[in-house]
N, C-alpha and C positions, 0 to 999 in steps of 0.2 A: 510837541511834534504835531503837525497840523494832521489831519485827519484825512487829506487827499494825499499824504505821503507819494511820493510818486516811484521812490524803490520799491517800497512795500507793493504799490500795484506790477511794478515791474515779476516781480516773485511771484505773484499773485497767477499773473497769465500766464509764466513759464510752466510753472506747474499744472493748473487747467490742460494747456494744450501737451505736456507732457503724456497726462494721463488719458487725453481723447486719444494720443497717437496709440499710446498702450493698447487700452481696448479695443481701437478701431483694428488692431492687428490680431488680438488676440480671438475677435469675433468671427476670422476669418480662418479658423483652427478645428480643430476636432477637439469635443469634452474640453474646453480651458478652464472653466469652472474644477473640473476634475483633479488635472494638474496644477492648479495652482492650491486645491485643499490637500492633493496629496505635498506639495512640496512644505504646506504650514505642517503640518502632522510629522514628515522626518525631523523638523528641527526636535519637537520637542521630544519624539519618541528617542532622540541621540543622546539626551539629558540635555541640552541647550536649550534651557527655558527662556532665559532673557531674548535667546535668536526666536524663539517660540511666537515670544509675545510680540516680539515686533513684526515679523512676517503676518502674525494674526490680523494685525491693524493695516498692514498692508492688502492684504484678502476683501478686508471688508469694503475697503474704499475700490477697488477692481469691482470686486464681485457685483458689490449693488449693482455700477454701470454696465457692466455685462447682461446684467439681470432685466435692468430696463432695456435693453436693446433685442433681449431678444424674444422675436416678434415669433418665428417659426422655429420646431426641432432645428438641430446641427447638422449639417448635412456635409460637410467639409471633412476631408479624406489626410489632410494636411496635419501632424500632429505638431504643438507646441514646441518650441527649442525647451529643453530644462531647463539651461543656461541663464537663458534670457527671462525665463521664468523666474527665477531665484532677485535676478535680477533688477523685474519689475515690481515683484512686492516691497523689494528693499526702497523703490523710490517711491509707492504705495506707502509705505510706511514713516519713508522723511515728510509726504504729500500730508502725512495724518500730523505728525508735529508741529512742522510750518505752519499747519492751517489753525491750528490752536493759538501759533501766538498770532497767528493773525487778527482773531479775532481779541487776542487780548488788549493786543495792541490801539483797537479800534476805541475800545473801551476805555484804557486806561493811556494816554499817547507816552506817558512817562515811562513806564514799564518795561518799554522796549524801544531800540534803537535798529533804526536801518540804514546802512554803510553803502554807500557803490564807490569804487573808486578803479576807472576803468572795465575792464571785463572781470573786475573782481567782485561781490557781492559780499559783507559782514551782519547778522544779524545776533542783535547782545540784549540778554536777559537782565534784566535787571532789578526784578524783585526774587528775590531768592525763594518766597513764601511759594513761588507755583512748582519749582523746582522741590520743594524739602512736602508739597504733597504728593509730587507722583511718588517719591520714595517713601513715603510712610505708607501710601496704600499697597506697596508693596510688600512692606517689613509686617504692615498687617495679614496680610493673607498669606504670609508664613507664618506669622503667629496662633492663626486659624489652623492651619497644616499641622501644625506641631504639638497643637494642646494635647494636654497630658490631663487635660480635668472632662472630658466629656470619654468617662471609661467604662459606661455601659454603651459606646458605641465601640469595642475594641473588634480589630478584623482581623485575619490571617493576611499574606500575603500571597492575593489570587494569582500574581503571575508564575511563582511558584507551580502552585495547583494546576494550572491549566498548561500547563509546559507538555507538549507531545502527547494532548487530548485529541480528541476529535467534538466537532463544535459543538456546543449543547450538547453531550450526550451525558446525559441524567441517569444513566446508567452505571455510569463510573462516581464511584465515592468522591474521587476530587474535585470533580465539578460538582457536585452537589455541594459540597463544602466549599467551595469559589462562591459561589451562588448565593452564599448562606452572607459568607462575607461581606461580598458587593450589598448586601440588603444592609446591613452594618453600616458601611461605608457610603448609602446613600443618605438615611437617616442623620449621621454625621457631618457628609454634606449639607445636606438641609437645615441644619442645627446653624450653618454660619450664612446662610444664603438672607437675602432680605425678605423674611418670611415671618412678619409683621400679622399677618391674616391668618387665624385659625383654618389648619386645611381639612377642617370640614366643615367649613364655613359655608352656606346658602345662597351669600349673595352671588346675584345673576348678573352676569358677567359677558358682551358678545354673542350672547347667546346660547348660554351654557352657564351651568353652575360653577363658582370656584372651588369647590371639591373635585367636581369631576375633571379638571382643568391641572390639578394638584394631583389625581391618579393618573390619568395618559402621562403627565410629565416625568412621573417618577417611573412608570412603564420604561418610556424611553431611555430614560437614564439608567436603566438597569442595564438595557442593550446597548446602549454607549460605553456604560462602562466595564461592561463583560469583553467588549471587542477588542477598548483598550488595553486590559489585560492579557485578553488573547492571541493581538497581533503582537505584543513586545514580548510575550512569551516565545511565539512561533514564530517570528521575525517574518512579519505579512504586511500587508497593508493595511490600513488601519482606517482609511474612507470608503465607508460603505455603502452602496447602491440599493436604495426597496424602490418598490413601486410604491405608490401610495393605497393598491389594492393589496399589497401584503404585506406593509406595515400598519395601515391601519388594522385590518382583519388580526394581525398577531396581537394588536393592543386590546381589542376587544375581546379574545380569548381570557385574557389578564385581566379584566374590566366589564365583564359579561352586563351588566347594569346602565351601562352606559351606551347611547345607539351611536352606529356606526357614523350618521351624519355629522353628530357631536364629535366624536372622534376628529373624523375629518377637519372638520373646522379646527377643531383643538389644535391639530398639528402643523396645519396654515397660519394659529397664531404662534406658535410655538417658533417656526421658522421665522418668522419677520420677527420673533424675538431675539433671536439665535446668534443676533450678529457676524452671520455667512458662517458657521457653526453646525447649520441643519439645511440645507440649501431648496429648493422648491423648484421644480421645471415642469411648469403648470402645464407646458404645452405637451411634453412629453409625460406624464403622471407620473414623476418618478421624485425621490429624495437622493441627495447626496449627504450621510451624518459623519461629519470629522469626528470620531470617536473621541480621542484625543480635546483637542479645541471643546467640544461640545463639554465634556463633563468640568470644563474652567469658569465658565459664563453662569453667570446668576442669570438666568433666564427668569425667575419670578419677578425682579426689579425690572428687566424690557418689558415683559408684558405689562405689567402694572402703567408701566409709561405709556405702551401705546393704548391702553385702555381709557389713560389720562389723556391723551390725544385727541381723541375722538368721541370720546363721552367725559368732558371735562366736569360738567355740571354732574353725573351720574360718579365720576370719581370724588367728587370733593364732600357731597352729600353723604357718601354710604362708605366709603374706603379709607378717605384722608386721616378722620378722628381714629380709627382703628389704627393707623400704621403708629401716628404719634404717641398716639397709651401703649402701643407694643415696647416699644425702646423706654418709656419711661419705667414700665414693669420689669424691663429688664436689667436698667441699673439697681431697681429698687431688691429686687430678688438677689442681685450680685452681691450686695453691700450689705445684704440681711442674713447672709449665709455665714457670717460673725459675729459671735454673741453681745458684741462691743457695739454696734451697729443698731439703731429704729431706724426707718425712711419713711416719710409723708411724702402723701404725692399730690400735685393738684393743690398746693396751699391757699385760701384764699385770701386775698388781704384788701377785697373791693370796700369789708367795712368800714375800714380806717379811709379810704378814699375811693373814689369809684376808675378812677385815672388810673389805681395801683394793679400793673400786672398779678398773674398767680406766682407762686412758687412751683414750678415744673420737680423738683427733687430738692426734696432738706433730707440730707442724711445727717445723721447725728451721732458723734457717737462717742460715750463715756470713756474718760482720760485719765485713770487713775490717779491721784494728787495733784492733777491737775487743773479737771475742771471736765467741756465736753467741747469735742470742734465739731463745727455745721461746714455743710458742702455744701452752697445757694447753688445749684444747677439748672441752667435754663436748656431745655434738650430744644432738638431742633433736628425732629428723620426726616428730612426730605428724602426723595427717590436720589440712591446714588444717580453721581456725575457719570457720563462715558467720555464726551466730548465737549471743547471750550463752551459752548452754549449753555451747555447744563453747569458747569462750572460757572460762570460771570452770574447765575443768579443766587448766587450768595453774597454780591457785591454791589449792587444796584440800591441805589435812593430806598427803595421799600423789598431787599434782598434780605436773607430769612439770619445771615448771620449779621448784617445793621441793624436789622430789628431787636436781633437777641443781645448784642451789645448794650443797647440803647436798654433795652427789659433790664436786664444785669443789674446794671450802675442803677436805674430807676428803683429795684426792689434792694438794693444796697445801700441805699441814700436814706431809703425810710426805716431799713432795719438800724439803722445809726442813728436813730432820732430816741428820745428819752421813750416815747411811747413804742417804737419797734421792740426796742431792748427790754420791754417791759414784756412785751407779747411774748419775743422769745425764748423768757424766761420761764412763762407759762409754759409756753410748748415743750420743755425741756422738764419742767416739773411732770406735766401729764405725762410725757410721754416718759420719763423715765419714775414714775409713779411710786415702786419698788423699791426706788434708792433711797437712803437715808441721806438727805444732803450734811446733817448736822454733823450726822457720826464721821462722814467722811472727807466730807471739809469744813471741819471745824474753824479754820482761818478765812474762810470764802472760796468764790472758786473762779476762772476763767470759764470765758464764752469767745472761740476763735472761731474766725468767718473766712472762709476763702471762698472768692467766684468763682465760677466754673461753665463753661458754653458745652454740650455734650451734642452728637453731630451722628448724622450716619454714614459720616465720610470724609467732610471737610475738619481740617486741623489747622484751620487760618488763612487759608489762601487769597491771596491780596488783600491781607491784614497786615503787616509786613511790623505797622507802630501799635499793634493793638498789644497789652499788657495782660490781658483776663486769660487764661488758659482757654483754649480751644481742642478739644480733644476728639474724634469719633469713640462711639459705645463699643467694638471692641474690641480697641484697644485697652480702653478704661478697664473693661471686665477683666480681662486678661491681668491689667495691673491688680484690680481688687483681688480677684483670686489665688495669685502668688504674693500677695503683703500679708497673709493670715492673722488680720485685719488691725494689723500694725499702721496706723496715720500716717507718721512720720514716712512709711516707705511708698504711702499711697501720695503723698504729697511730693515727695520730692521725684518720681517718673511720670508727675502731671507739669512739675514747674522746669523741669529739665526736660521736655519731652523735644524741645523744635532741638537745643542741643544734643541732646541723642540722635537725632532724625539724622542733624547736618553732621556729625563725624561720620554717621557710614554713607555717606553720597560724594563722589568724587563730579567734579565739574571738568567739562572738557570740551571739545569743539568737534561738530559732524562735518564733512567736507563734501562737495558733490557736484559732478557736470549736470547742467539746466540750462536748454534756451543758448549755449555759447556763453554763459557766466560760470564764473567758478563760485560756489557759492557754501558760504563756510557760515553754521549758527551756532548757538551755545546748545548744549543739553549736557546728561548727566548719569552718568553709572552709579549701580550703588557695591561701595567699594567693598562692603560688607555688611552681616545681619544683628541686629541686635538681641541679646536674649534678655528673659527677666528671671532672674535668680527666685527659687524657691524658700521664700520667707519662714522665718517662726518667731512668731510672739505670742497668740494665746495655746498654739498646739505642745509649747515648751513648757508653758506655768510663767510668762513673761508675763501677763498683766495680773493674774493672781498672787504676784511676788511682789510685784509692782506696790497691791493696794494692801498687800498685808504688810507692808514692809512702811508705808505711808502711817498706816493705823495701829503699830507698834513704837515707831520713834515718834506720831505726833507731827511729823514733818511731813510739808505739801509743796510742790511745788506751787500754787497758787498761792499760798502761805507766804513763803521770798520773797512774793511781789510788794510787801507790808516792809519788806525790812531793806530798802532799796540803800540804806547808807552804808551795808555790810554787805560787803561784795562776795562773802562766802555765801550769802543766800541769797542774792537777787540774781534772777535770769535774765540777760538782759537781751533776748531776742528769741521770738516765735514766730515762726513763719504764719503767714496770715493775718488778719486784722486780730486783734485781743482786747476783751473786755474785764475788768475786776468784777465780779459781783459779788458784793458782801455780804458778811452772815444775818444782816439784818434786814438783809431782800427776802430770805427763804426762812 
């Protein structure tokens, strides 16, 4: 499809002038800003999250323009229609859709198809991969929601507690204990947010330390999420007005160490991080914080970006290397938290050639009568995606998942050569140093290799023909930590992950007046969530039975593989690449 499309621009300007009309009307309102963060915040205070999140992207794309335009306080006596409020986010938030595949489109021209026939308008999706990521980033951060393994952050349930309080009063047992919680409950936030950088970390950031940057945010976030609780309690409003002389001032009661100018600035990045979440009205010195909206936003991923923005050379030097060894540390800790389990990190293999990437994660791990399987995992944290922009550069000639494709197959190619296999036999001696290989495969033993791309977000998106599993980290973890460090269950919710993805996403069609077209695209519900069952294999005596059971009959599964003409003992298929290694290698 040629690249000056000419529907595609036709969509292009409807929308534009769509949204100039919007704003040009809503600028002429009393507080629009206001009503339009209170109307995100009823969705999702009703339990309508999905209406939540889309009004939220609808917010963001008003707000900014509001934001740029205005030049003086509000001085307009006129209040907003609700209606029509409700209204304009909702095209706000088709405006955030379209624009994504716009740009995909640009990119990729096959991808996507654009229809006009008449005053009708059709736009059709056509790689499924961008569809089956919005819905795993979704089934991730209920899986974040839901964990059951991070139980020294367990909380009460403050709206309970704060039900027919009076606000902060610290005088009442309940709120102290709400208070006690929400502390719980940030820490556990924070535990899944993209927080890669030790938060008392030094480096100078803006202007300020990023610790100090790490305490104002986590300040805030107390009173965000204290209010959230407080308004669904008390059934109140839930957008809250400070000046920025008394929320600053209240942050630095909490923060005495910290001067007030830093402060200030803190919360200036905090907002432009916020994604119209924490709102700024520099003319009038005041904040608007969606309590609500505000505690959803990984706010340490925006900032980190607009830090990367603007001091790109200062992010790549002093930040970059830190966020990448974060994710790697923290498969490697995942996957080590079972006895069955060693992880190398950082592997080199420039001796053997200087051309040879590292190994970003070998996990390894003993197979009783089997042998050991390796996870080659090439990770890859960039800064989560928000919008198509950030998306398409995992796609590009020198995009970080081409790159890691291309690494993969490069460091797979050499471990499959007489001398890889040689190496990695090594590796699996030292590092499993302890074992007795003779005692225990006395017939020889397998060496199985599956690749693996590990992400801080992306799960393949316009990879649509790529075969390597593409996974984000935590997702991954999440799997490790319910397989109880069973292989088999860790492999097969890696190679079945895009089909899990696509049965809970229902595909369907948005409709909508624009411009005098009717204008109908593809997008996607998700039709339901998936869980991951609670494993046992070494917590039962499953691998201990496994090898004592191997070392009393004599019998190995790698042993079978000797007797391929007797089909009572030959295996004949293991997921992943598989290698024999005889007893006269070790």
């Amino acid at each position: 499809m040629s690249a000056n499309n000419k529907v595609r621009k036709i969509v292009e300007n409807a929308f534009e002038s769509k949204i100039k009309e919007i704003t040009n009307r809503l600028s002429k309102t009393n507080d629009p800003l206001l009503y339009l963060s209170e109307a995100v915040e009823s969705a999702y205070k009703s339990g309508n999250f999905p209406l939540g999140e889309l009004l939220r992207c609808g917010n963001e794309i008003i707000s900014e323009r509001l934001l740029k335009n205005a030049e003086s306080p509000n001085n307009f006596e006129e209040k907003p229609n609700l209606e029509m409020v409700f209204a304009d986010l909702l095209i706000g938030a088709n405006y955030w859709a379209v624009r994504d595949k716009v740009f995909y489109s640009y990119a990729n021209h096959d991808s996507i198809t654009w229809k006009k026939s008449g005053d009708e308008i059709r736009i059709e999706l056509h790689d499924d991969s961008i569809f089956r990521q919005l819905v795993s980033e979704r089934q991730t951060f209920r899986l974040n929601s839901i964990s059951s393994k991070k139980k020294k952050h367990s909380f009460s349930n403050a709206i309970d507690l704060l039900k027919n309080t009076k606000p902060f009063d610290f005088s009442n047992q309940k709120v102290v204990d709400a208070a006690e919680s929400i502390q719980s409950e940030i820490e556990w936030k924070f535990s899944y947010f993209f927080s890669y950088v030790p938060e008392d970390s030094s480096i100078k950031i803006r202007g300020y330390l990023y610790s100090e940057f790490i305490s104002v945010y986590k300040v805030l976030m107390f009173y965000a999420l204290y209010e959230r609780h407080y308004s669904t309690a008390n059934s109140i409003s839930s957008v809250i007005t400070y000046t920025e002389y008394e929320i600053s001032n209240a942050i630095q009661q909490q923060t005495p160490e910290i001067s007030i100018v830093k402060i200030k600035k803190i919360l200036e990045d905090i907002s432009l991080s916020s994604r119209s979440t924490f709102i700024f009205l520099r003319k009038e010195s005041k904040y608007y914080l969606s309590a609500f909206s505000f505690t959803l936003i990984d706010i340490i991923s925006n900032f980190l970006r607009l830090h990367a923005k603007f001091e790109p050379d200062h992010f790549s030097s002093n930040i970059a290397h830190i966020i990448g060894d974060g994710l790697v540390l923290k498969i490697k800790k995942s996957f080590e938290q079972h006895k069955n389990y060693r992880v190398l990190c950082d592997v080199k293999l420039s001796k053997f050639d200087e051309k040879l990437p590292d190994i970003d994660v070998l996990a390894i791990s003993y197979e009783p009568s089997l042998g050991f399987h390796l996870f080659i995992g090439e990770v890859k944290n960039n800064l989560p995606a928000v919008w198509a922009k950030d998306y398409l550069k995992a796609s590009s000639k020198n995009g970080f998942i081409t790159k890691a494709i291309s690494q993969i197959n490069v460091i797979n190619e050499f471990l499959g050569t007489s001398q890889g296999e040689r190496y990695l036999l090594d590796l699996i001696k030292k590092t499993f140093k302890n074992l007795d290989l003779k005692k225990y495969f006395p017939h020889g033993f397998c060496v199985i290799k599956d690749k693996l791309i590990i992400t801080s977000q992306s799960v393949g998106m316009f990879f649509p023909e790529n075969n390597i599993p593409i996974i984000d980290g935590d997702t991954l973890c999440h799997i490790i930590d319910e397989s109880d460090g069973d292989t088999n269950y860790i492999q097969f919710h890696i190679n079945e992950f895009d089909k899990i993805v696509d049965e809970c996403m229902e595909k369907c069609t948005e409709e909508m007046s624009l411009g005098g077209y009717n204008l109908q695209f593809d997008s996607v519900k998700i039709d339901k969530f998936f869980g991951l069952a609670q494993h046992t294999y070494i917590s039962d005596g499953t691998f201990e039975r496994l090898e004592l059971d191997s070392l009393e009959s004599g019998y190995t599964m790698a042993g079978s593989l000797l007797h391929k003409g007797d089909e009572k003992f030959y295996i004949n298929h293991f997921p992943g690449e598989y290698k024999l290694i005889e007893i006269s290698s070790y």
